[in-house]
C-alpha positions as CSV (number, residue, x, y, z in Angstrom):
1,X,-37.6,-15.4,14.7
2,X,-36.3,-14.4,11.0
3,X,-39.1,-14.3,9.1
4,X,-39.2,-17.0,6.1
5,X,-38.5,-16.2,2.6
6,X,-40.1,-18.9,-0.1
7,X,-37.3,-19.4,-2.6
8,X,-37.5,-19.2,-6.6
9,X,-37.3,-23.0,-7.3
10,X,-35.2,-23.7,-10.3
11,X,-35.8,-27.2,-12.1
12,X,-33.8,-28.4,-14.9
13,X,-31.4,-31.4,-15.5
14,X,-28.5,-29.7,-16.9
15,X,-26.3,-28.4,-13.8
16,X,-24.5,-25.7,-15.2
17,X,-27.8,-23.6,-16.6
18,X,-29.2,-24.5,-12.8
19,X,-25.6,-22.5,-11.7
20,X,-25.9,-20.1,-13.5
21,X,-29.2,-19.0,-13.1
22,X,-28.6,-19.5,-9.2
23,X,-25.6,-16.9,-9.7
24,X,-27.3,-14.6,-11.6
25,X,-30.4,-14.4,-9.1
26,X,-28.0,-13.9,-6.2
27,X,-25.6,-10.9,-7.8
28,X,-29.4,-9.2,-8.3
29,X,-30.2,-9.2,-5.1
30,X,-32.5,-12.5,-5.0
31,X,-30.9,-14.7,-2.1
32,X,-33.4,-18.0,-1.6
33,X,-32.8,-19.7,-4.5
34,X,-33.3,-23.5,-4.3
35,X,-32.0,-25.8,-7.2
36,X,-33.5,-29.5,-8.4
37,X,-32.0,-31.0,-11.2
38,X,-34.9,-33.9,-11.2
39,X,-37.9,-32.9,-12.1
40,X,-39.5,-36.2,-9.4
41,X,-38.0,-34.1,-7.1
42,X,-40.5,-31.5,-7.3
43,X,-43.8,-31.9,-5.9
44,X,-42.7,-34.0,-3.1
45,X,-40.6,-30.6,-2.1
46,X,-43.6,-28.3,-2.4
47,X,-45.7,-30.9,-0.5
48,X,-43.4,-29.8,2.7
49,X,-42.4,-26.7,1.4
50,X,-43.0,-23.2,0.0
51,X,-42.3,-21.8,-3.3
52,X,-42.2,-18.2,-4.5
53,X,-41.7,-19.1,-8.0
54,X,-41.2,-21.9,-9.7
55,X,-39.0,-21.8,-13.2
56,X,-39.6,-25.2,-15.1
57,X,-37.6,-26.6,-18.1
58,X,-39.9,-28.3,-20.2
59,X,-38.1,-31.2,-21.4
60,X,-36.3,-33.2,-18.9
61,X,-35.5,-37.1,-18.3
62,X,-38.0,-39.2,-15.9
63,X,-40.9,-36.4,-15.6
64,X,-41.2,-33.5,-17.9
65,X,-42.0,-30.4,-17.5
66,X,-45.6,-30.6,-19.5
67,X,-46.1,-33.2,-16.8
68,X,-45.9,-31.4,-13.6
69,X,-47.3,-28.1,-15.0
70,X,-50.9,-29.2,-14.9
71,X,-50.1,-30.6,-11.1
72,X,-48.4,-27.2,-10.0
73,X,-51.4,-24.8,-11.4
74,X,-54.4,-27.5,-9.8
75,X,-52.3,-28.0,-6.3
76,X,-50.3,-24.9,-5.8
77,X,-52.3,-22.2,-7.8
78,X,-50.6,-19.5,-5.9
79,X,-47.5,-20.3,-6.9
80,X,-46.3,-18.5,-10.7
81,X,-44.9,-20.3,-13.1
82,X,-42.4,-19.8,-15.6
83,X,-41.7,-22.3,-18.5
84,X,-38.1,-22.8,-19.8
85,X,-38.1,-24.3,-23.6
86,X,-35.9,-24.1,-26.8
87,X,-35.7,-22.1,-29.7
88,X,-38.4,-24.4,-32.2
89,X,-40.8,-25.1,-29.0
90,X,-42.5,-21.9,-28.9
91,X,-45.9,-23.5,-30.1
92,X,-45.3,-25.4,-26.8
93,X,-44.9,-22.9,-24.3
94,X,-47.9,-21.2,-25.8
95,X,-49.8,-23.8,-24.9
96,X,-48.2,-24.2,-21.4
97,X,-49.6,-20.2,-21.1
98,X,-53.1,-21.8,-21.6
99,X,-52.7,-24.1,-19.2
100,X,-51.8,-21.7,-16.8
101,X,-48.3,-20.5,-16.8
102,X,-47.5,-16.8,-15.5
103,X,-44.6,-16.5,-18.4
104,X,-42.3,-18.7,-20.7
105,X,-38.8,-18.0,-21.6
106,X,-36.5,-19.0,-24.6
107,X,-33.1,-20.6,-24.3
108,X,-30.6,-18.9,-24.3
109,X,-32.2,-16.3,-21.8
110,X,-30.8,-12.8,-21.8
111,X,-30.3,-11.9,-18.2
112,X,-31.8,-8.7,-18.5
113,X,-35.3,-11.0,-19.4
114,X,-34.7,-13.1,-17.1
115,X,-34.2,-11.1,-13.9
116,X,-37.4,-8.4,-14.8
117,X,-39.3,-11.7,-15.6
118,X,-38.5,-13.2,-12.1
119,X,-38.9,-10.1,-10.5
120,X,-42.4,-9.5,-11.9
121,X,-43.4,-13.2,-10.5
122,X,-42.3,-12.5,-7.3
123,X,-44.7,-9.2,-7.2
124,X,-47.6,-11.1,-8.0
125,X,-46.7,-13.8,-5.7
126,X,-46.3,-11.2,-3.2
127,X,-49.3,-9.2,-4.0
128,X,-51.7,-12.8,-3.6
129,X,-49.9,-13.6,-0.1
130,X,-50.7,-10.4,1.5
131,X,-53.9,-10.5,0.0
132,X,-54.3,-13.9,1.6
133,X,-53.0,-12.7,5.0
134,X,-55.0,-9.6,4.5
135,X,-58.7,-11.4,4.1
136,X,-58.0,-13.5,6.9
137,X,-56.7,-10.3,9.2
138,X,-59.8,-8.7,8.5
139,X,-62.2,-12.0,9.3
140,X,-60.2,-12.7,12.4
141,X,-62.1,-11.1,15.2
142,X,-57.9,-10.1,17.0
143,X,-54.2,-9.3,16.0
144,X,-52.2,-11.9,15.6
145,X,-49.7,-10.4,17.6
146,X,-51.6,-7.6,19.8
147,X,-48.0,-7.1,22.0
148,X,-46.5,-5.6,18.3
149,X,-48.8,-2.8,19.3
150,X,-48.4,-2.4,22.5
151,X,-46.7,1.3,22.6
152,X,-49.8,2.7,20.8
153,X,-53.1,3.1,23.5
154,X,-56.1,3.3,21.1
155,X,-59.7,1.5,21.4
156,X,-60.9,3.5,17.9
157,X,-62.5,0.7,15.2
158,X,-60.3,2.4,12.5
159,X,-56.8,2.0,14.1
160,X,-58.0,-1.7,14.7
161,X,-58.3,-1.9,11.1
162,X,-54.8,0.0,10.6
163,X,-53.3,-2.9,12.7
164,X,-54.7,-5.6,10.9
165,X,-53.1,-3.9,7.6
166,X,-50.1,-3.7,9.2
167,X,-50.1,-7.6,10.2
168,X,-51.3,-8.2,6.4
169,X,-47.9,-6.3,5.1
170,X,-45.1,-7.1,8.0
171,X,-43.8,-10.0,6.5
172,X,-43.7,-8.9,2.7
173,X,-40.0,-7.5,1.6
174,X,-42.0,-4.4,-0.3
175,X,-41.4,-1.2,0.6
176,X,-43.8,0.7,3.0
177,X,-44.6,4.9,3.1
178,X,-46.7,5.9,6.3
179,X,-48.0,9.0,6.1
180,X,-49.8,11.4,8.5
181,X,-49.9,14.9,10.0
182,X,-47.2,15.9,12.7
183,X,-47.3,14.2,16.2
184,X,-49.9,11.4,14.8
185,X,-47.2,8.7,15.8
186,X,-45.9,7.4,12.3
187,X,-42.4,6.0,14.0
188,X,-44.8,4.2,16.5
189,X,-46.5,2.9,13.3
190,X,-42.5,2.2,11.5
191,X,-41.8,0.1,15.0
192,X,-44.6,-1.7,15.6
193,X,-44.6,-2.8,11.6
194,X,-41.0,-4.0,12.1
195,X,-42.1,-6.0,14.8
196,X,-45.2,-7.4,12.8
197,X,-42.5,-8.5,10.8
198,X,-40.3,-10.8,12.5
199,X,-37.3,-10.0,11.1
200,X,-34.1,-11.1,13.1
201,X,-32.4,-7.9,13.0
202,X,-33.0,-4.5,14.3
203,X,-34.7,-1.3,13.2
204,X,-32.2,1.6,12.1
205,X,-33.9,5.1,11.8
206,X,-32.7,8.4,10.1
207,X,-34.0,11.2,9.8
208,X,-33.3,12.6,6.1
209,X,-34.3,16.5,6.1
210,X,-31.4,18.6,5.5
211,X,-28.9,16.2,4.1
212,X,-27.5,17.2,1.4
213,X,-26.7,14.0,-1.3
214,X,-22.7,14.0,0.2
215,X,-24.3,13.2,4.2
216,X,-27.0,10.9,2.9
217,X,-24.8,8.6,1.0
218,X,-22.1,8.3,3.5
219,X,-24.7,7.4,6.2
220,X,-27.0,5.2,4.4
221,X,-23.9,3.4,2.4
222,X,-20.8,4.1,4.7
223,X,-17.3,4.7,3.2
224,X,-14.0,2.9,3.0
225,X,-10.9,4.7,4.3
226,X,-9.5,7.1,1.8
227,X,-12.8,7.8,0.2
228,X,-12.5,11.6,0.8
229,X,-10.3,13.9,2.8
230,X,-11.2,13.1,6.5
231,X,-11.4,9.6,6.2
232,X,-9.2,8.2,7.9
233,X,-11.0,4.9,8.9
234,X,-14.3,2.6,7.5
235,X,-17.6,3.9,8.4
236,X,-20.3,1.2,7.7
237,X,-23.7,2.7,6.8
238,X,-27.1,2.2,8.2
239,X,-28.4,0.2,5.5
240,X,-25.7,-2.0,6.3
241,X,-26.2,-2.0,10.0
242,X,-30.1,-2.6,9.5
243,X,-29.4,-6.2,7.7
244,X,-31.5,-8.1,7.9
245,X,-34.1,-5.8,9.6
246,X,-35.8,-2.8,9.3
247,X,-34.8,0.8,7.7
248,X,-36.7,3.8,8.8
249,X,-36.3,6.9,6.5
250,X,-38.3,9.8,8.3
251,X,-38.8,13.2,6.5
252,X,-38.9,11.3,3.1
253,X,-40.4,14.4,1.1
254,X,-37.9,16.9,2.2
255,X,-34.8,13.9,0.3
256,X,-32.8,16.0,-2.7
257,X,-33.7,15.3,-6.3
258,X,-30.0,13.4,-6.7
259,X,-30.0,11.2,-3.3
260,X,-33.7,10.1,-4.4
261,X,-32.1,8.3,-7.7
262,X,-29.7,6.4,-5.0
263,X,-33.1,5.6,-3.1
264,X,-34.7,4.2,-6.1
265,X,-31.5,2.4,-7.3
266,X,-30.9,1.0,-4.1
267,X,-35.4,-0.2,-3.9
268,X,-34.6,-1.7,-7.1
269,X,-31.8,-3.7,-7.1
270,X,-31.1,-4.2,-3.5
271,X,-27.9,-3.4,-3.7
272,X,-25.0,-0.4,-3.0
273,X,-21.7,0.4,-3.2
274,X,-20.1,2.6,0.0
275,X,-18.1,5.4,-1.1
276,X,-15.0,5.2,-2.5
277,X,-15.5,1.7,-3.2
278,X,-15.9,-0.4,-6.4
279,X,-17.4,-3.6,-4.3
280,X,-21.0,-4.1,-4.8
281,X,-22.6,-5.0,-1.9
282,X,-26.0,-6.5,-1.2
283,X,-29.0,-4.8,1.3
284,X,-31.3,-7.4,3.2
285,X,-33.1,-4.2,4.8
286,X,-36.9,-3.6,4.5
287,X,-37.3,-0.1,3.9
288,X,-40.2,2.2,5.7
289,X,-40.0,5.4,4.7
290,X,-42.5,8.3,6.1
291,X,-43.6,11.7,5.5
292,X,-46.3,14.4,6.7
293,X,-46.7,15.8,3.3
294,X,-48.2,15.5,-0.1
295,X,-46.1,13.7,-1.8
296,X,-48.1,13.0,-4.7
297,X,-48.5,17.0,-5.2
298,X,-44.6,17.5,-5.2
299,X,-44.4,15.0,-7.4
300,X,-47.1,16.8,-9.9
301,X,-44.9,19.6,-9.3
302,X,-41.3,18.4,-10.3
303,X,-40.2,18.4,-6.6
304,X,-40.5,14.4,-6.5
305,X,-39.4,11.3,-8.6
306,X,-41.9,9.9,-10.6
307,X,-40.6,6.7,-10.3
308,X,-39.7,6.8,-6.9
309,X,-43.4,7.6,-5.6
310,X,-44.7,4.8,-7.4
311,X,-42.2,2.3,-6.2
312,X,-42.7,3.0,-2.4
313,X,-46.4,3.4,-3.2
314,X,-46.6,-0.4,-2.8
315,X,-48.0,-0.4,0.7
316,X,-49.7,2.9,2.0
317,X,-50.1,3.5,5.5
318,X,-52.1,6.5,6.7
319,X,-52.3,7.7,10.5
320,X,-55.3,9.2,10.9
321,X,-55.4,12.5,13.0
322,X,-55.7,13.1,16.9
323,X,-59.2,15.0,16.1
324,X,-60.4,11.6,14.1
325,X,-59.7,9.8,17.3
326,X,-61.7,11.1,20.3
327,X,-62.4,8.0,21.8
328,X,-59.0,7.5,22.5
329,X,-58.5,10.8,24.0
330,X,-59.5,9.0,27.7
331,X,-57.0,6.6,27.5
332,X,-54.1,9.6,26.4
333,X,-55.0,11.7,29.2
334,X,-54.6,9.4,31.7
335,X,-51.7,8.0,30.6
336,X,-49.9,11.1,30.1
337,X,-51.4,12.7,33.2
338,X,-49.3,9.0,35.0
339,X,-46.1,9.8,32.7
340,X,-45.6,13.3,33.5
341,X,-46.7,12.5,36.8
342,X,-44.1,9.9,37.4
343,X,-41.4,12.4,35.5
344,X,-42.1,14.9,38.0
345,X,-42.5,12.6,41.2
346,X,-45.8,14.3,41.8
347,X,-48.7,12.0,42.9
348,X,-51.0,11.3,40.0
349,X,-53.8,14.2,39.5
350,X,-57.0,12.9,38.4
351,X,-58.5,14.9,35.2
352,X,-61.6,16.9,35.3
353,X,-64.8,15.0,34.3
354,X,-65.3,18.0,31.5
355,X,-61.5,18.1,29.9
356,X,-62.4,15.3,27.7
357,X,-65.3,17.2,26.3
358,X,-63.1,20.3,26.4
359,X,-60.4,18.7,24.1
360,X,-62.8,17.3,22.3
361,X,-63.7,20.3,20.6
362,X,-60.0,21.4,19.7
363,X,-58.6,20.5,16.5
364,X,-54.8,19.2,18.0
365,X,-52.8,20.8,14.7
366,X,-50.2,19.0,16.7
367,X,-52.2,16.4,17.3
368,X,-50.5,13.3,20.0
369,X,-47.3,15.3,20.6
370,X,-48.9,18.0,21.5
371,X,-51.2,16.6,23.9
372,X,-48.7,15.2,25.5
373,X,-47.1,18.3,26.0
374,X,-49.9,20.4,26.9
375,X,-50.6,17.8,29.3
376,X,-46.9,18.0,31.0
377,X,-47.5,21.7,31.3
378,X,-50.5,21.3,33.2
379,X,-49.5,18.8,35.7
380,X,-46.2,20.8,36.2
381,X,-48.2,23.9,36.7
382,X,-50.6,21.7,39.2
383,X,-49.5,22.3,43.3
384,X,-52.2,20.7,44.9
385,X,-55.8,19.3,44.8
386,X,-56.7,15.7,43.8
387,X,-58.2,16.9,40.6
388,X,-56.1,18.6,37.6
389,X,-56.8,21.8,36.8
390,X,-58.3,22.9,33.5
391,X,-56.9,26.6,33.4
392,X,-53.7,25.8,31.1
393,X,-56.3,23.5,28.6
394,X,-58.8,26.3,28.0
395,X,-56.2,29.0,27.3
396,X,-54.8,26.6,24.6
397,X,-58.3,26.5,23.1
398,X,-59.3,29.7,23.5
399,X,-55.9,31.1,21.9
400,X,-56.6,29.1,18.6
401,X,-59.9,28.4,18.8
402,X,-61.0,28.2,15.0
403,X,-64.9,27.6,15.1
404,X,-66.7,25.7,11.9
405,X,-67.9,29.1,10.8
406,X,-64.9,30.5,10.0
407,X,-62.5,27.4,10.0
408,X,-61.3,24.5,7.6
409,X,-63.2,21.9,9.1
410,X,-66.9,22.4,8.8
411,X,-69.3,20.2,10.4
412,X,-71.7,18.0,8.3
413,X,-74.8,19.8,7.0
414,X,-73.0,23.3,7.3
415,X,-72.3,25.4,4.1
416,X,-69.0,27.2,3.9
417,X,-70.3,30.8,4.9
418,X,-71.6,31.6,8.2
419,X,-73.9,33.9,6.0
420,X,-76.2,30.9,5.5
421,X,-77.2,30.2,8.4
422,X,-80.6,31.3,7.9
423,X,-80.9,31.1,4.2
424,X,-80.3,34.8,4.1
425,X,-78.0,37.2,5.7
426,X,-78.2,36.7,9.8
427,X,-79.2,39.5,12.2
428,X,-77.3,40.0,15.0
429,X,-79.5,38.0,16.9
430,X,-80.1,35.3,15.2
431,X,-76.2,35.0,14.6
432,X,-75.9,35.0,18.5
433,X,-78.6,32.5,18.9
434,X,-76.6,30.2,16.0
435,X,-73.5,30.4,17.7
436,X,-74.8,29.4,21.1
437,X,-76.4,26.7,20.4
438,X,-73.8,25.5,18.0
439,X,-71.4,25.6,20.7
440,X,-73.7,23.6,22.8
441,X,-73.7,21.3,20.6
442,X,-70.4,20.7,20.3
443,X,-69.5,20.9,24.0
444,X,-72.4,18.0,24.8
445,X,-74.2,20.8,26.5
446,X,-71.6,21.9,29.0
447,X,-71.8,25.3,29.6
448,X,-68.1,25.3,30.9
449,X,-66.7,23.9,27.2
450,X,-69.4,26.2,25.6
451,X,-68.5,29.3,27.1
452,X,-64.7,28.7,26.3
453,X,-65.5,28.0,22.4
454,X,-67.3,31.4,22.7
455,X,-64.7,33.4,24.4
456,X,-67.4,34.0,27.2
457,X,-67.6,33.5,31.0
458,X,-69.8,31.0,31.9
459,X,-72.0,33.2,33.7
460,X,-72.7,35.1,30.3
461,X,-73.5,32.0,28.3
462,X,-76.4,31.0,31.4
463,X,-77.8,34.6,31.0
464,X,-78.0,34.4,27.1
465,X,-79.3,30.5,27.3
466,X,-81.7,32.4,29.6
467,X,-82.8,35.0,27.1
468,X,-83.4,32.1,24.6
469,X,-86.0,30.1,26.6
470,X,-87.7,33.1,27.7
């Protein structure tokens, strides 16, 4: 099901300013536009339906507009207002400000005001719907739509919460920017937002590192035949194909300086030509765009529009790492143990009670992806035995094992320097006495994940845990 746009809801007598303004709205991109040249006409229409913004002449025949503007802001207090009024009313309109109105405008309106002063209605309508939706997503006790998620196994508390978010933003037209290290799944995120969303058409995904401005235009807007030696026939671009649906742009911080000013252009004012062509066309895509960088750091350096940040800042999403998750890792293994498994047309290995605790320990730089793949490697290494084996696991972690001590990650209570560890600078045995029983620690007391953090045999850990309680 398409999901439902409330219209900007135009009332004034006169027909032709009602044209007009309905044209102008349209050629900038703003499609639901309803039109009532009675003002009696107006509350019984919001009794049975939905208004993004309502513009309201202020002197009209029957019912006036200084009439229904105290029954709008007490009934429909959501809902901004903006009051219409001549020249030598001013006095007027001020007053209509203090009795709530979001703005007033002048007759004759430039369209420049008039478009930015619609637009900026239509944020804060925006902005109090999702927070609406978002307060009751987070009171709700489940999703509103659980099978949108479906693709993504997690029982963690704070990817619950993610979802909720998710619910809160699908059905805004905003722009979205999901970030999060490689391999967290942020097209899983793109995908099940989209279908959050309802939107009737499809998701259209492109991948934007390494295009140079020429490629990135001519996919994202097409090109008519003739534009350019080669084209010999009309190529319709993705934003075009994603109509009304969803447009993924992976990779975003690696986009050229001169194809981000299309980007913005095209946020902005919904709107495109293809190349070679002189016919503006309109976009009805909701754009997702994602990155696993630091975008607000490029753009401090210079590497990143200003503007551009700021305008798909609207709704953050961030996945949070593999090594923030471990409750899910349970529910990974064993489904990637049955998809590789399956792949392979090997019967289903089970894994080893002490992996989990194992993987646990490892920081997953590559975090989903490459547990996946480190799992595909072990059950195409695996030949026999009911249980997987946890050979190809511990050489992972023992290859780039990168202990607190020494690492980037340092537990909670730990200084910086292993040289603290005593208040002073350690012995040799007290160092080795640390390290042991921080590895314990970490492993849950299994001496067969403690050993590996160490670089030990297990049979050298139990003799040095026996030294320590002797």
């Amino acid at each position: 099901m398409p999901t439902y746009e409330p219209p900007v809801v135009l009332v004034d007598d006169e027909e032709d300013i009602l044209f007009g303004a309905s044209y102008l709205l349209n050629s900038h991109g703003i499609q639901a536009v309803t039109t009532l040249s009675d003002g009696r006409k107006l509350i019984p229409f919001l009794q049975s339906e939905k208004a993004a913004v309502i513009v309201l002449d202020l002197f009209m025949p029957y019912v006036s507009g200084t009439e229904l503007l105290p029954q709008i802001v007490q009934n429909y207090p959501d809902v901004p207002v903006i009051v219409m009024t001549a020249s030598q009313e001013i006095e007027t309109a001020v007053s209509c400000m203090k009795e709530g109105a979001f703005d007033y405008l002048v007759k004759p309106v430039e369209e420049s005001r008039f478009i930015s002063c619609i637009r900026r209605a239509l944020e804060i309508n925006g902005l109090r719907r999702e927070i609406g939706s978002l307060r009751h997503s987070l009171i709700a006790d489940g999703l509103k739509c659980p099978e949108c998620f479906s693709q993504i196994l997690t029982c963690q508390r704070n990817m619950q919460l993610l979802f909720k978010y998710i619910e809160a933003i699908a059905d805004t037209r905003e722009p979205v920017i999901i970030t999060g290290e490689t391999g967290t799944g942020k097209e899983l995120i793109a995908q099940a937002l989209h279908k959050a969303s309802g939107r009737s058409g499809k998701m259209v995904s492109l991948n934007v590192a390494g295009l140079d401005d020429n490629m990135f235009s001519d996919t994202l807007f097409g090109h008519v035949k003739g534009a350019f030696t080669g084209a010999d026939r009309d190529r319709v671009g993705m934003i075009a194909s994603a109509a009304a649906g969803t447009l993924f742009l992976d990779e975003i911080g690696d986009l050229n300086t001169i194809s981000q000013v299309k980007l913005l252009r095209l946020l902005q004012d919904n709107t495109y030509y293809s190349l070679g062509s002189d016919m503006m066309q309109r976009a009805d895509a909701r754009i997702i765009v994602a990155t696993n960088q630091n975008l607000r750091d490029k753009m401090l350096r210079g590497e990143f529009r200003q503007d551009l940040f700021f305008r798909l800042s609207s709704h953050p999403v961030n996945v949070p790492p593999l090594r923030n998750r471990p409750d899910d890792l349970p529910l990974l293994l064993q489904h990637f143990i049955g998809e590789a498994s399956q792949a392979m047309r090997k019967p289903a290995p089970a894994p080893p009670e002490e992996l989990v605790t194992l993987l646990s320990v490892y920081d997953f730089p590559g975090n989903i992806r490459e547990l996946r793949s480190l799992v595909f490697n072990a059950v195409a290494q695996h030949s026999s035995g009911a249980v997987l084996s946890m050979q190809s696991f511990r050489e992972v972690v023992q290859k780039t094992r990168e202990t607190p001590l020494v690492g980037k990650h340092p537990p909670e209570g730990i200084a910086g320097s292993s040289l603290t560890i005593t208040g002073k600078f350690p012995t040799l045995k007290e160092a080795d006495v640390y390290l042991v029983e921080e590895a314990m620690r970490r492993a849950s007391n299994n001496q067969g994940v403690a050993a590996t953090l160490l670089g030990i045999t297990r049979q050298s850990l139990n003799r040095r845990l026996k030294n320590m309680a002797g």
